[in-house]
C-alpha positions in Angstrom: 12.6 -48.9 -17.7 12.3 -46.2 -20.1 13.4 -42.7 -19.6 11.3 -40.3 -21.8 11.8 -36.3 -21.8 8.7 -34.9 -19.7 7.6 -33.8 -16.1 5.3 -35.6 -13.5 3.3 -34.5 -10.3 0.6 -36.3 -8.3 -2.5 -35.1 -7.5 -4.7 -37.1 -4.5 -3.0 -40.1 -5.7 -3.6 -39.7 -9.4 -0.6 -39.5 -11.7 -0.2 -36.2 -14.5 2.3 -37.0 -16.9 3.3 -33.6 -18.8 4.7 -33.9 -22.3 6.7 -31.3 -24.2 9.5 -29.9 -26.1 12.6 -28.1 -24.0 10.9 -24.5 -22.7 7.3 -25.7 -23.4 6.3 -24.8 -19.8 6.3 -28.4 -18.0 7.9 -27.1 -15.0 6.0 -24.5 -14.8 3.4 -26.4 -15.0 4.5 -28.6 -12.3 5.2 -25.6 -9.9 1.7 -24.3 -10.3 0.3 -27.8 -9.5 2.8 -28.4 -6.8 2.0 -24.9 -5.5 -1.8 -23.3 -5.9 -3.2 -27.1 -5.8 -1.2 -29.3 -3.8 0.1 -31.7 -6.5 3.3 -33.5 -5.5 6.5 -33.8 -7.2 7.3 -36.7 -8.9 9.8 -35.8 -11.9 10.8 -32.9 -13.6 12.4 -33.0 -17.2 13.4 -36.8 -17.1 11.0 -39.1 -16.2 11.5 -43.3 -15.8 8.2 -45.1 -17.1 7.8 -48.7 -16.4 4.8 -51.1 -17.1 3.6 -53.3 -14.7 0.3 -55.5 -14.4 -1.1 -53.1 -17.4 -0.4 -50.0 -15.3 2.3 -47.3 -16.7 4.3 -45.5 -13.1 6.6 -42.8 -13.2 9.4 -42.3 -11.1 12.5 -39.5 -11.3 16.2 -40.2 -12.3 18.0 -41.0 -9.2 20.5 -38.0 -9.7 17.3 -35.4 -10.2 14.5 -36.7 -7.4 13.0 -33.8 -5.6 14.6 -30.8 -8.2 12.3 -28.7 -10.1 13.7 -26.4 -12.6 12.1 -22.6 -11.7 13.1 -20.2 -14.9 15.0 -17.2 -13.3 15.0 -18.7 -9.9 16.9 -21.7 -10.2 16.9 -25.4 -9.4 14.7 -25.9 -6.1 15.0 -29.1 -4.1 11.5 -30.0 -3.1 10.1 -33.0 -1.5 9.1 -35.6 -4.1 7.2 -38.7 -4.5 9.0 -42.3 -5.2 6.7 -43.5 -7.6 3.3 -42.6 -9.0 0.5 -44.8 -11.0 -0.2 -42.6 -14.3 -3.7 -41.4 -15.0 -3.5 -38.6 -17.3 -1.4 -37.3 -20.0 -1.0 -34.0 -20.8 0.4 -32.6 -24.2 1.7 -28.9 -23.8 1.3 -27.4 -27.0 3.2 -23.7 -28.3 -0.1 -21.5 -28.9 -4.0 -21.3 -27.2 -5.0 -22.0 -31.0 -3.8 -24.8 -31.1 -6.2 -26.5 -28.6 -9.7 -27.3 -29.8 -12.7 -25.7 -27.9 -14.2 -29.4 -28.2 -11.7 -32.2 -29.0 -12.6 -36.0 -29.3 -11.1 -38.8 -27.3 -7.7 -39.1 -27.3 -5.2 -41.1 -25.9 -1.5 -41.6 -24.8 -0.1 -45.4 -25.6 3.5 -46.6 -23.7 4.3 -49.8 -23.5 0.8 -51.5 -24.5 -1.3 -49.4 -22.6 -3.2 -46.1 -22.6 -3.8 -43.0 -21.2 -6.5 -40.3 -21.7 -4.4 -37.5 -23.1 -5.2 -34.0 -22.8 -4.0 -31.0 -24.9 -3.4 -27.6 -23.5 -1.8 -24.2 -23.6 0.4 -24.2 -20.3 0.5 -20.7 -20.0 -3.1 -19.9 -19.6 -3.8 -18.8 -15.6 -7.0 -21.6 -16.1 -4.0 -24.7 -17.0 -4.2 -26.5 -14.0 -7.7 -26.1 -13.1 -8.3 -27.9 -16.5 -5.9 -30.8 -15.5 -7.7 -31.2 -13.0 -11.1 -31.1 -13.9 -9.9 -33.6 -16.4 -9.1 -35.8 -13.5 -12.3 -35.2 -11.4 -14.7 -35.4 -14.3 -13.5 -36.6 -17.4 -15.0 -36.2 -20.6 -18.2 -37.3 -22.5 -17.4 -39.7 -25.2 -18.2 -38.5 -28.0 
């Protein structure tokens, strides 16, 4: 097991793997997921990955299952997922610039397998409607 520095929710069974610096907006993320589209905790800010059968899952810390981290509100304790198959990645980034209007393929690697990874602005009101339309209809190859 390996414990990486990120958050996770689920959404209808499909696991979002958020990936950022300290105060990149990963919780928030999470609580806007959890929240306005009925994602379900999984981890926030220390996440376990394990491999198994060529399939990355995410689970939280034992000490932090079911806390999410709200800036200016506090630590809430929220009911929270075991486990969750991985599906998507998603790499917060600091400014709207620096996401491309039309990126290529890209992809997450941990532990000999890989992930379609995403790039986004967190902040932007439209961030978790892109998640998910990531999930529901992923990209053209290019």
């Amino acid at each position: 097991m390996t414990d990486i520095h990120a958050s996770c929710v689920c959404w209808q069974n499909r696991g979002i793997l958020l990936l950022g610096a300290s105060g990149s907006g990963k919780s928030d993320l999470c609580l806007r997921l959890i929240s306005g589209q009925g994602a379900e905790l999984v981890a926030d800010d220390r996440v376990d990955l394990i491999v198994s059968r060529e399939t990355i899952y995410a689970s939280a810390p034992e000490i932090l299952a079911g806390m999410l981290e709200v800036r200016g509100v506090g630590l809430l304790k929220l009911p929270n997922l075991r486990r969750s198959r991985l599906d998507l990645a998603v790499e917060l980034v600091s400014a709207p610039q620096e996401v491309e209007r039309l990126p290529l393929s890209a992809v997450w690697e941990f532990g000999g397998c890989k992930l379609p990874l995403l790039r986004l602005y967190p902040f932007e009101a439209s961030a978790p409607d892109k998640i998910l339309a990531a999930l529901r209809w992923p990209p053209a190859v290019k």
